[in-house]
N, C-alpha and C positions, 0 to 999 in steps of 0.2 A: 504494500500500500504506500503511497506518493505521500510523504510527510503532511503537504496541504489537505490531501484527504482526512489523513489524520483530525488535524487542527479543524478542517470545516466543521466538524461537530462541535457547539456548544457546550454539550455537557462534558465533553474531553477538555475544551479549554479550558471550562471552570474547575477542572479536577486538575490540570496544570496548575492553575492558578492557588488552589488551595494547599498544593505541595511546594512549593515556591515559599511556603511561612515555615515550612519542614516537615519532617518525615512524620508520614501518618497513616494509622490502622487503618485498614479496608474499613472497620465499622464508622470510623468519624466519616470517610468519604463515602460510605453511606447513608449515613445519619443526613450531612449539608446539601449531597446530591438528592436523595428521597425527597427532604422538605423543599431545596429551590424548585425541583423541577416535577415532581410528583412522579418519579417512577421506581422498581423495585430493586430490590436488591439484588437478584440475577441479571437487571439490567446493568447495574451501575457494575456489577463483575465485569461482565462484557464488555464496557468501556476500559474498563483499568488492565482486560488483556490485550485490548487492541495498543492501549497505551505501551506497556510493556514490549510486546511483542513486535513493534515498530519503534524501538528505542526511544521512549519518551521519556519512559519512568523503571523505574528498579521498583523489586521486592525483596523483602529478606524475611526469612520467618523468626520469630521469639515468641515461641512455647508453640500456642495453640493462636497465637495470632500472627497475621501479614502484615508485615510495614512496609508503605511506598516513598517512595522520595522522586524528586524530577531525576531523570538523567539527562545528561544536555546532548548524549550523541544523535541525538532525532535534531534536534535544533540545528544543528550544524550543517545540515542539509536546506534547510530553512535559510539560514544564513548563507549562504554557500550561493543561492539561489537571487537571496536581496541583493547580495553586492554588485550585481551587474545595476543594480538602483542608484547606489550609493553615492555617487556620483552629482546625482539630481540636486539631493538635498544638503548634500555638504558646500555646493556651493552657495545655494540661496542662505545655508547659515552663517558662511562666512561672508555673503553681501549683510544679512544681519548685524552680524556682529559690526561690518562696518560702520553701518549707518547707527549703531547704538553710541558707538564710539564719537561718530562727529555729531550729534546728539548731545555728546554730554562736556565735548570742547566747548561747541555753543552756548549749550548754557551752564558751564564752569567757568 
């Protein structure tokens, strides 16, 4: 699966986003996933192997529970991807930054 395929789901994103604060049991990212989005816990499974299984997220197990964490080798494809962008906006930040600078000559 295409990394953006990945990411196109919402509920993958926000289960990136909730691992991003740190490593966490399948039950909290079913607990936040169930109530944002109202569905069950064989589904939000399903999202956290598509996650894993396309290098998003790690698991480890401790005891009788699963802990996730982001892993970034899925993003890097992602990235890998933007930097042919990168280009666009770095330069409209450095007209930016220009014009914040004679901005502040002016009125310094």
């Amino acid at each position: 699966m295409h990394a953006f395929d990945v990411l196109g789901d919402p509920v993958r994103r926000r289960i990136l986003e909730l691992l991003t604060e740190g490593e966490l049991t399948s039950g909290s990212v079913v607990e936040v996933i169930g109530r944002e989005f109202g569905i069950s816990q064989p589904a939000v499974s399903q999202h956290l192997r598509v996650l894993r299984e396309n290098g998003f997220a790690t698991v480890r197990p401790q005891g009788t529970r699963r802990l996730y964490a982001v892993d970034p080798t899925g993003m890097r494809e992602v990235d890998a991807w933007l930097e042919q962008f990168r280009g666009f906006w770095t330069q409209r930040l450095d007209a930016l930054g220009t014009e914040i600078a004679r901005g502040r000559r002016r009125d310094g």
